[in-house]
KOLMIDO-449541 format. One line per field, with one value per residue (C-alpha): x, y, z; residue number from 0. Coordinates in nm, 4 decimals, always signed. Example, Ala and Ser with C-alpha at 12.3 -4.5 7.8 and 13.67 -1.06 7.14 Angstrom:
BEGIN
px = +1.2300,+1.3670
py = -0.4500,-0.1060
pz = +0.7800,+0.7140
num = 0,1
***
This chain:
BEGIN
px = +0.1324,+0.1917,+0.4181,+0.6159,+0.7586,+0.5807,+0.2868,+0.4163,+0.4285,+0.0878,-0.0676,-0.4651,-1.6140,-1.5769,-1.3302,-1.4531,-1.4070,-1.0484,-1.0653,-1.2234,-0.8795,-0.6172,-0.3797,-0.5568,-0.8519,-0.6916,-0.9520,-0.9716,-1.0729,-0.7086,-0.5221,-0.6281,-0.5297,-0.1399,-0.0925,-0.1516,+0.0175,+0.3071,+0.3012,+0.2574,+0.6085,+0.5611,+0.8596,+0.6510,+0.3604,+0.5789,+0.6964,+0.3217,+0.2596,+0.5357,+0.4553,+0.0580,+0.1938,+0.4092,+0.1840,-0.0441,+0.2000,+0.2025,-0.1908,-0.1765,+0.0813,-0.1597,-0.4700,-0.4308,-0.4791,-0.8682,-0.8624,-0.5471,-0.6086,-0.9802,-0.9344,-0.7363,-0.9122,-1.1311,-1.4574,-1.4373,-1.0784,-0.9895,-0.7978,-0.5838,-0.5622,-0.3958,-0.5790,-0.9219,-1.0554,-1.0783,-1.2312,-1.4376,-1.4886,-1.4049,-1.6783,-1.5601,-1.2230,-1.2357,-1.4471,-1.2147,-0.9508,-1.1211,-1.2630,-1.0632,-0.8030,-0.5329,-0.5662,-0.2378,-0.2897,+0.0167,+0.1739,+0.4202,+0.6049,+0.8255,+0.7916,+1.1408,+0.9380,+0.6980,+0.5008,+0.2598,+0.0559,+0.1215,-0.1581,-0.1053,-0.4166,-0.2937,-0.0062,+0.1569,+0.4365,+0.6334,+0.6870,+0.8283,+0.8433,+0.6282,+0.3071,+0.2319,-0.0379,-0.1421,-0.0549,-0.1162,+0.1567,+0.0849,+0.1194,+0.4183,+0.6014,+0.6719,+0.9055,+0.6474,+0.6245,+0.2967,+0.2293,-0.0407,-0.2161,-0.3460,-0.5732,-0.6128,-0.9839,-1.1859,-1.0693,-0.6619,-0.6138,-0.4083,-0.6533,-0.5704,-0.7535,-0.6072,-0.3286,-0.1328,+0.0841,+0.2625,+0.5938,+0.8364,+1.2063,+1.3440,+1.5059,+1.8936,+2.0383,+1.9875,+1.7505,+1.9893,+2.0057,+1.7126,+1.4873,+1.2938,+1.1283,+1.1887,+1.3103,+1.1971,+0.9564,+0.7732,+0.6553,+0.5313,+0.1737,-0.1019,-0.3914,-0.7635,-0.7979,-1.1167,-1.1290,-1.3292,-1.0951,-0.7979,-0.9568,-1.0596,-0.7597,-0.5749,-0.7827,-0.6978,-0.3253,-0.2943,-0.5165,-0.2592,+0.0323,-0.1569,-0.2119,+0.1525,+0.2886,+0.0234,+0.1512,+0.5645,+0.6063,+0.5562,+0.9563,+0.9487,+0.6141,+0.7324,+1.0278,+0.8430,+0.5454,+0.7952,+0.8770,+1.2536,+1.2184,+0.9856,+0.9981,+0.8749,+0.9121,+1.1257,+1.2789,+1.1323,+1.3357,+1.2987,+1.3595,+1.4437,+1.4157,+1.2897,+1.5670,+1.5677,+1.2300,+1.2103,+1.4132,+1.2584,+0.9483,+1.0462,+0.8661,+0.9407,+0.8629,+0.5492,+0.3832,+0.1106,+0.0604,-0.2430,-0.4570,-0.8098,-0.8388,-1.1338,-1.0789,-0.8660,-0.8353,-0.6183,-0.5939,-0.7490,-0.3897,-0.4165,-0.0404,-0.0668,-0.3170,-0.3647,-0.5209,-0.6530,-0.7229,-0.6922,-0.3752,-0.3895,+0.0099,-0.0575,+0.3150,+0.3793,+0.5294,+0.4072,+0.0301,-0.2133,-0.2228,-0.4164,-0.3057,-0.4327,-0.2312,-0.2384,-0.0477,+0.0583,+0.0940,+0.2429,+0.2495,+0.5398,+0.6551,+0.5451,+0.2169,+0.2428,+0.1086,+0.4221,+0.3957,+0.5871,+0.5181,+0.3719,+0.2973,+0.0255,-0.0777,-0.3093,-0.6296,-0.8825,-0.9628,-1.2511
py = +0.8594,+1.0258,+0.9227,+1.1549,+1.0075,+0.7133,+0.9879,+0.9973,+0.6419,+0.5493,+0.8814,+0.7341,+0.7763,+0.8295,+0.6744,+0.3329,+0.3129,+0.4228,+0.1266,-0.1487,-0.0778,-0.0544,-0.2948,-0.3743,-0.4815,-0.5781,-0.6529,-1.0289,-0.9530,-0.6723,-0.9715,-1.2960,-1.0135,-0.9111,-1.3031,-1.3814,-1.2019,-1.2047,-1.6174,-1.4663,-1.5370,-1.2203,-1.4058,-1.6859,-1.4649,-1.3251,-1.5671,-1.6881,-1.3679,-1.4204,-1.7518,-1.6272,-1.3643,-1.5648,-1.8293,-1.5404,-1.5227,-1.8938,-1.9468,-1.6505,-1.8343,-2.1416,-2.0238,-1.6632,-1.2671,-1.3177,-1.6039,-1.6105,-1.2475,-1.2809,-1.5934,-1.3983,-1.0833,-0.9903,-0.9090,-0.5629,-0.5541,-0.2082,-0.2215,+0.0649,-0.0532,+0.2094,+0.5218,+0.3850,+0.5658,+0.2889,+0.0065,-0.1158,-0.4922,-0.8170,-0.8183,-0.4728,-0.5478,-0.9261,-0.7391,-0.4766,-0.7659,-0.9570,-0.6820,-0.3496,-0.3540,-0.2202,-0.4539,-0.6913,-0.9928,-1.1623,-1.1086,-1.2216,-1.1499,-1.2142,-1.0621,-0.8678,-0.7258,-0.7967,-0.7121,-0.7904,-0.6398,-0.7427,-0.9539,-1.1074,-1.0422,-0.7597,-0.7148,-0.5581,-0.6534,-0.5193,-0.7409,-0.6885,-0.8200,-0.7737,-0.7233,-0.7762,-0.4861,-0.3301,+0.0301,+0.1531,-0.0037,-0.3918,-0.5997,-0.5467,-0.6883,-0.4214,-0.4320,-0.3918,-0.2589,-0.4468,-0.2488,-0.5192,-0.4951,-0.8323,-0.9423,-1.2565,-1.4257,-1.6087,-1.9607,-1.8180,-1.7635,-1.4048,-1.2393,-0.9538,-0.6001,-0.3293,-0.3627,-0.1238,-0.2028,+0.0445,+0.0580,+0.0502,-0.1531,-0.4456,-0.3656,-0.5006,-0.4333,-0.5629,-0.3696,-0.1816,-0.3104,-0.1994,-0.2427,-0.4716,-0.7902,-0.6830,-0.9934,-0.8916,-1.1476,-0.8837,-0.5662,-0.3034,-0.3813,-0.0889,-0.1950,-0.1049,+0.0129,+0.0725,-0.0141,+0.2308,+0.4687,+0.4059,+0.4198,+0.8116,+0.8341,+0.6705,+0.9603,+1.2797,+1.1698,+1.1412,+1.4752,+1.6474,+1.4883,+1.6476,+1.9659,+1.9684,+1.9397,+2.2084,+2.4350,+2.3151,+2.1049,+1.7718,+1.7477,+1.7934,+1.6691,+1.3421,+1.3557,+1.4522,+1.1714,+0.8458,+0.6142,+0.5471,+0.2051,+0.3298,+0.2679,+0.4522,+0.4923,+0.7172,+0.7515,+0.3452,+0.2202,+0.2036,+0.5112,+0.4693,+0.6457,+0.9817,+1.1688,+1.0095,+1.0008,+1.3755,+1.4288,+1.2256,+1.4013,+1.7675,+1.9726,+2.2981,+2.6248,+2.7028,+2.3274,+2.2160,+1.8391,+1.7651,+1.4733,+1.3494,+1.0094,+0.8225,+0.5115,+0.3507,+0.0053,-0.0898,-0.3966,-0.4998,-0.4587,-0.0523,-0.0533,-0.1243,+0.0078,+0.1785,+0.4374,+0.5190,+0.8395,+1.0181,+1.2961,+1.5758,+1.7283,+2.0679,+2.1546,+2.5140,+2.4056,+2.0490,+2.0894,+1.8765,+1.5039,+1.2997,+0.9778,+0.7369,+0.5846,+0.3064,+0.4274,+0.1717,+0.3139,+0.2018,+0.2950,+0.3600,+0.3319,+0.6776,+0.6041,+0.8444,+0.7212,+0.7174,+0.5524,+0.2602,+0.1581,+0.4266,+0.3432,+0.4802,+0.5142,+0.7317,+0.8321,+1.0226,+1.4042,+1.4475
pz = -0.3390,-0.6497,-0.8366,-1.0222,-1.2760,-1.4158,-1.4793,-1.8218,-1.8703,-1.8236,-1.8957,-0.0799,+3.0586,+3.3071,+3.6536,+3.6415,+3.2532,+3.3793,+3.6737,+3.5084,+3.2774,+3.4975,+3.6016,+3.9584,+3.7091,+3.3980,+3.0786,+3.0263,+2.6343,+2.6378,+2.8269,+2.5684,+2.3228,+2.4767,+2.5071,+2.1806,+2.0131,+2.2657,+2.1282,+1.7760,+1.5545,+1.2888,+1.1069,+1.0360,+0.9423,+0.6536,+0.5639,+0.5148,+0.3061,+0.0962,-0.0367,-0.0621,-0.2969,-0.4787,-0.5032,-0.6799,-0.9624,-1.0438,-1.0299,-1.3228,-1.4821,-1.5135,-1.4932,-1.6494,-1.4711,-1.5362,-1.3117,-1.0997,-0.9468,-0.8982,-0.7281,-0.4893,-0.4796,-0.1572,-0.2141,-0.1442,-0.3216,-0.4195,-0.7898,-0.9291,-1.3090,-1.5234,-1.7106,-1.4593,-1.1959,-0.8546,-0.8853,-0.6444,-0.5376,-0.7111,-0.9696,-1.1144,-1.0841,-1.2664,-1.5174,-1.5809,-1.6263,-1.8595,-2.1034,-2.0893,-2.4102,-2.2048,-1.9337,-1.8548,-2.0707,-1.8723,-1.5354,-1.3540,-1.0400,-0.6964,-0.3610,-0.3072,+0.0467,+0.2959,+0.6355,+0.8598,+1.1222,+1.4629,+1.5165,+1.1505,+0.9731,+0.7414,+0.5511,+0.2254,-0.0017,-0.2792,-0.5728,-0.8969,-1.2372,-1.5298,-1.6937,-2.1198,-2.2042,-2.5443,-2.4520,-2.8077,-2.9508,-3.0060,-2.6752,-2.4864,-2.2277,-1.9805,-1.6195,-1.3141,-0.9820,-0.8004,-0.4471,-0.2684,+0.0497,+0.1887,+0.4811,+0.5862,+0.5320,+0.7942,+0.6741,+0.7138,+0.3584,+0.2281,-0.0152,-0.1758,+0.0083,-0.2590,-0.5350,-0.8014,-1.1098,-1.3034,-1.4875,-1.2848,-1.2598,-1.2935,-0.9955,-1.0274,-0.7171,-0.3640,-0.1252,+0.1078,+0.4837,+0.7089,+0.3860,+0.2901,+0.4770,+0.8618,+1.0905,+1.4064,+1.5969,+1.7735,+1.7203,+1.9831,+2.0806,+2.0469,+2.3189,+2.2919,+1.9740,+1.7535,+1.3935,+1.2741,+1.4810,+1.3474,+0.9760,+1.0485,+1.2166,+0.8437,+0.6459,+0.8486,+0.8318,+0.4419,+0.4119,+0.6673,+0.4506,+0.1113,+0.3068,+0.3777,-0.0100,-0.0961,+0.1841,+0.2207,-0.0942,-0.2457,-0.1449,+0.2521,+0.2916,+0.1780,+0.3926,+0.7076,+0.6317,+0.5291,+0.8042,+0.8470,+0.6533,+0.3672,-0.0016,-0.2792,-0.6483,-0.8406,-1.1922,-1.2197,-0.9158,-0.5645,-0.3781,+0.0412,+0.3287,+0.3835,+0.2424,-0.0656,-0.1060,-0.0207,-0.2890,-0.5490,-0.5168,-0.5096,-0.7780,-0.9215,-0.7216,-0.9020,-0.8925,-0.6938,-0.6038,-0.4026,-0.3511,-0.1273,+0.0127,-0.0232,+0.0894,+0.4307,+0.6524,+0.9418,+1.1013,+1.4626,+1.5827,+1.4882,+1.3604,+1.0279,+0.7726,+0.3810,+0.1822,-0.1259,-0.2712,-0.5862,-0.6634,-0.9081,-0.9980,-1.1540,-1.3408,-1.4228,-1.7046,-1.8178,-1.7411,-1.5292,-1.4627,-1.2545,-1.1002,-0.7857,-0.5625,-0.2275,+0.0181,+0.3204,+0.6581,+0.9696,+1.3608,+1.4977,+1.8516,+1.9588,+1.8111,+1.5181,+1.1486,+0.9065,+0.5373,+0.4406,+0.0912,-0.1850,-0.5405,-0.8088,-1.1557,-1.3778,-1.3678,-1.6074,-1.5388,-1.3952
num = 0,1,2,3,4,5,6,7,8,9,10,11,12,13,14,15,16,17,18,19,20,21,22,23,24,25,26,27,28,29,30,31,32,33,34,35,36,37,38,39,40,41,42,43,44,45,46,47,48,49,50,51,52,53,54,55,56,57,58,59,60,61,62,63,64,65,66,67,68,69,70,71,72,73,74,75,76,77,78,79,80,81,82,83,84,85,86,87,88,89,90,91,92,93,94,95,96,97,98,99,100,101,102,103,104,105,106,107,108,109,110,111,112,113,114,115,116,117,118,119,120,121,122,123,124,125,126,127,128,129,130,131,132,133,134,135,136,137,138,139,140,141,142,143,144,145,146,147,148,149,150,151,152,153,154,155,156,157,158,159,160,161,162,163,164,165,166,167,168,169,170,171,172,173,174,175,176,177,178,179,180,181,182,183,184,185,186,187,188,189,190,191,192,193,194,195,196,197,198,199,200,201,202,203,204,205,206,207,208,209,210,211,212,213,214,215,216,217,218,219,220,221,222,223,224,225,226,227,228,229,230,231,232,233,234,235,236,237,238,239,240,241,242,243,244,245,246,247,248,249,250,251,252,253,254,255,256,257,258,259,260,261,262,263,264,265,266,267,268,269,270,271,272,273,274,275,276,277,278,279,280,281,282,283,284,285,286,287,288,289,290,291,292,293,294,295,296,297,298,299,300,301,302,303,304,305,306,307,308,309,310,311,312,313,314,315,316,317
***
């Protein structure tokens, strides 16, 4: 959410309700839903995501990041450039691209991970590589870390819902086993849920998970918030698993890390959604920074909201 150390770098009615829903009287809209995506291959549908977000990296190859990324951005694409507050929707974001002096004049990267919601309309991946940007120093060409989320568009294209970049890698060694792009065809099924629902649901979560670093520490709250298979950022490589994300992100005694989310989605499917918020990291003895970050955040079989993918980047004070 918060990213510790790349601060420095570049510095989210009643019984017959209950009958008409029960087995005797099962909902034809609930059953079309279970059978499709029961026929749904979620291998297939990553490996679909994949080559969308690689395919991403060679359009800005040819075309250039102007034009590759806001050919791919949704409309209401959420963009977490560095030292910017949020930017909101395509036009902001393309403009920010194209005019901005510290905006990445070259980018290029592979997915290294990847999933999908179960009904395959959302999804995230990690990819890495690098971005050239003029960070007062000339142009340079920097290693990358690029955290996407992606939903698919009415025609069945991937577009591109919120992304981050920040300094991060090249990441050398091979993502340990359980990590990385899952290979399960199926994943549990989550009937009957509201959009708008599991959105509120998305924001209380991430506010409980800030509440918890305030109260416990940035340390433990990450460890009790990660997912088993979750990846984060620390010291510019990836960091995995609760434990050892727990442990990059414990602060001293006397710091404060807190943050507000401001922004969330979740797919149809209500297992797989993001937020966006912005993080303050008060350090007894370095001072105050501000940052934003996308956090990705997946259902798990008991129904609980754990993150799986956390990345960010600065932000000016307010």
């Amino acid at each position: 959410m918060r990213n510790l150390v790349l601060l420095a770098l570049l510095a989210g009615t009643s019984a017959a309700c209950d009958d008409a829903l029960s087995p005797r009287h099962p909902d034809p809209a609930f059953s079309s839903e279970a059978s499709d995506r029961a026929d749904l291959d979620l291998r297939e549908e990553r490996a679909s995501l994949i080559a969308a977000g690689n395919a991403v990296s060679d359009a800005i190859a040819e075309d250039g990041v102007v034009a590759g990324l806001s050919d791919a951005f949704a409309q209401n694409v959420l963009f977490l450039g560095p030292r910017t507050a949020t930017l909101q929707g395509r036009a902001a974001a393309t403009d920010w691209l194209a005019t901005n002096p510290i905006a990445p004049s070259a980018i290029e990267w592979e997915v290294v991970a990847a999933d999908v919601s179960n009904d395959g309309t959302q999804g995230f991946t990690w990819t890495g590589g690098t971005f050239t940007a003029d960070l007062g120093a000339g142009p340079t060409v920097l290693p990358g870390f690029f955290l996407l989320y992606w939903r698919r568009a009415e025609a069945g294209d991937w577009e591109i819902a919120a992304m981050v970049l920040n300094i991060a890698g090249p990441q050398t060694d091979p993502l340990p086993e359980g990590f990385g792009t899952p290979t399960s065809k199926h994943r549990r099924n989550f009937p009957n849920t509201e959009v708008a629902e599991q959105r509120g649901d998305l924001l209380a979560v991430d506010a409980a998970f800030s509440a918890a670093s305030v109260s416990d520490g940035t340390g433990p709250a990450f460890e009790q918030f990660a997912a088993p298979n979750a990846m984060a950022v620390g010291e510019g490589q990836f960091v995995f698993g609760p434990e050892a994300i727990g442990e990059a992100f414990t602060t001293g005694p006397d710091d404060v890390v807190s943050w507000v989310p401001r922004f969330s989605e979740a797919a149809a499917s209500g297992d797989l959604g993001f937020t966006v918020g912005d993080a303050t990291f008060v350090f007894a003895e370095f001072g105050t920074f501000f940052t934003k970050y996308l956090t990705v955040w997946q259902k798990q079989d008991a129904g609980e909201w754990e993150f799986v993918a956390d990345f960010g980047n600065s932000r000016p004070g307010p």
